[in-house]
Legacy VTK file of the C-alpha trace (Angstrom):
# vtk DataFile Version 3.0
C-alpha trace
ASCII
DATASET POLYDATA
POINTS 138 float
25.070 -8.547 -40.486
26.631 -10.381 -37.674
27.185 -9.416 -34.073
29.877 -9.448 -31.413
31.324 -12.890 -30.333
32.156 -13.697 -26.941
35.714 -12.878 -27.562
34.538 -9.065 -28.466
32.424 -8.859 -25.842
33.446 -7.073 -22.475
32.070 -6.873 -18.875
31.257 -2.856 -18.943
30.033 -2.486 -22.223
26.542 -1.060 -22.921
23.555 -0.447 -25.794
20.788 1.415 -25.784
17.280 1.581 -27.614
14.948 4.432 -27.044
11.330 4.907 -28.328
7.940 6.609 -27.543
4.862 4.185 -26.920
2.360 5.124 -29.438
-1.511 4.475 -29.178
-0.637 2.387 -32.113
2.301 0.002 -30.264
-0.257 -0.251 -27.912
-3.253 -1.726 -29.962
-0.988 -3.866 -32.611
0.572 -5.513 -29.550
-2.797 -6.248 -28.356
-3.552 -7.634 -31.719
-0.711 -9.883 -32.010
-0.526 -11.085 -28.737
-4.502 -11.467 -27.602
-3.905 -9.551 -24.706
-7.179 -7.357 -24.963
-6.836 -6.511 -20.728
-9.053 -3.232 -20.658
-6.061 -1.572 -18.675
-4.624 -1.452 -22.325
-6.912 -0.921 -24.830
-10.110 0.907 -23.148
-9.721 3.916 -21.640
-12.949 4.615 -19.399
-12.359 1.013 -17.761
-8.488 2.282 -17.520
-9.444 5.245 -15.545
-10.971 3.772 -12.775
-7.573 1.611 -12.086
-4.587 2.878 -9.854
-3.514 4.008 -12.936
-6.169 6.675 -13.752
-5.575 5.755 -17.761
-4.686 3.172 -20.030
-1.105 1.497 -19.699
1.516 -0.308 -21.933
1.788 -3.151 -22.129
5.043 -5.092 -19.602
5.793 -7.188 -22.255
5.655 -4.522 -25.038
8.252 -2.422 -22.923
10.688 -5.807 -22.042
10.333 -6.074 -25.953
12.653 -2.877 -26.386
15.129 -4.763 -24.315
15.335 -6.977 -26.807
15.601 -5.198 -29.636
19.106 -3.481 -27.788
20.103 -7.173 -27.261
19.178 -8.589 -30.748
20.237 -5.501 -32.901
23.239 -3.863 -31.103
24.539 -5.622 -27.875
25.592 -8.640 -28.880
23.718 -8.146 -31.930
22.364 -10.172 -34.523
22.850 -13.456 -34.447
22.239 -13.892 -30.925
19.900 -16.175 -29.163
17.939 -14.296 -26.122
17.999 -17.669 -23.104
16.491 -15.905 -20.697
15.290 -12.953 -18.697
14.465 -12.297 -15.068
11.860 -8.985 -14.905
10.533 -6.853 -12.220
7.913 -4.348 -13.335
8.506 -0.955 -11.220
6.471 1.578 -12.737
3.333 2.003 -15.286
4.378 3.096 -19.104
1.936 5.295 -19.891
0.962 5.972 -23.886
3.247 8.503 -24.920
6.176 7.710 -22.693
9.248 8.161 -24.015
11.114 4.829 -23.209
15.359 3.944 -22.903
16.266 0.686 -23.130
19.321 0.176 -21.816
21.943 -2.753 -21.310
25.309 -3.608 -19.480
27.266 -7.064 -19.491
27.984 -8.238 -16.308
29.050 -11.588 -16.338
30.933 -13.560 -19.216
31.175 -17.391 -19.138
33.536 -17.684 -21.864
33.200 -22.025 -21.731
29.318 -21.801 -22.604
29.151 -19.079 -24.950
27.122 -16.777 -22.520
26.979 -13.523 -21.115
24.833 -11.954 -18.587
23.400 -8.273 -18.429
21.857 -5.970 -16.620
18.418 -4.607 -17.918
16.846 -1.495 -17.104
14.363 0.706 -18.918
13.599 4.153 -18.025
10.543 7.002 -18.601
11.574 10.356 -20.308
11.432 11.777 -16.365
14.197 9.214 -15.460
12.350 6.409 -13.477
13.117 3.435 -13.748
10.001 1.048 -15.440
11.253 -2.034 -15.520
14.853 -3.919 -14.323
16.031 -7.274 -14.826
19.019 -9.429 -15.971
19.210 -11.454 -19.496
20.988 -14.171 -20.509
22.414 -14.284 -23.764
24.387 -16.477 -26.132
26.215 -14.503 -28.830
27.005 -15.454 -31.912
30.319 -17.761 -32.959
LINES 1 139
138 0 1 2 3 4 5 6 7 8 9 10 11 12 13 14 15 16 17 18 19 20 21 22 23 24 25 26 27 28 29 30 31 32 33 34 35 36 37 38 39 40 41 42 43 44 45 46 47 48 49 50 51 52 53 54 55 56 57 58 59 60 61 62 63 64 65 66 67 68 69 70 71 72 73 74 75 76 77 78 79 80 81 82 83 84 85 86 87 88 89 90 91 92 93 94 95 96 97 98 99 100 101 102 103 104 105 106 107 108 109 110 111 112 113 114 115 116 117 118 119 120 121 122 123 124 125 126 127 128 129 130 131 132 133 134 135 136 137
């Protein structure tokens, strides 16, 4: 299995990923990662945030970005270089999430492409926007 190259790639073309944040996303990514923050994984401290409950993870919901980039646009293969985030809204358990991608920029000469990153709630806000850098395969 082998993603698109550069050459297939165009400016315009998109990918998306959607999935609803389980209980259980929530407390394996905890487990993985060591990020036990109460805002997570307990939910009487959780209600006495802004939030009034517990919260996804940021990272857990950039991580559906990545699995558009690594398993559909450009695919596997690719190498992820980097990723500029801005966190807009909380991702509440049971949140259905889109991931979605765009290329914006191809620099043919270093094997990368640029894209726009946004991920949306099942009500259409907008969660989390950034742009990724990405080397496709050769």
């Amino acid at each position: 299995m082998k993603g698109l190259t550069i050459k297939e790639l165009n400016i315009g073309d998109k990918a998306s990923f959607q999935k609803t944040i389980t209980e259980t996303d929530v407390y394996l990514y905890a487990g993985i990662t060591g990020d036990l923050n109460p805002a997570h994984i307990n939910q009487v401290e959780a209600e006495a945030t802004m939030f009034q409950g517990r919260i996804a993870h940021g990272m857990l919901t950039a991580g559906l970005v990545s699995a558009v980039l690594g398993m559909q646009l450009p695919g596997p293969g690719s190498i992820y270089l980097g990723q500029e985030l801005k966190f807009l809204a909380p991702v509440k358990i049971g949140d259905t999430i889109k991931a979605e991608v765009e290329i914006i920029e191809k620099i043919e000469e270093k094997n990368r492409i640029k894209l726009n990153t946004i991920c949306t709630n099942q009500n259409g806000v907008e969660v989390l926007k950034g742009i990724a850098t990405i080397m496709p395969p050769k």
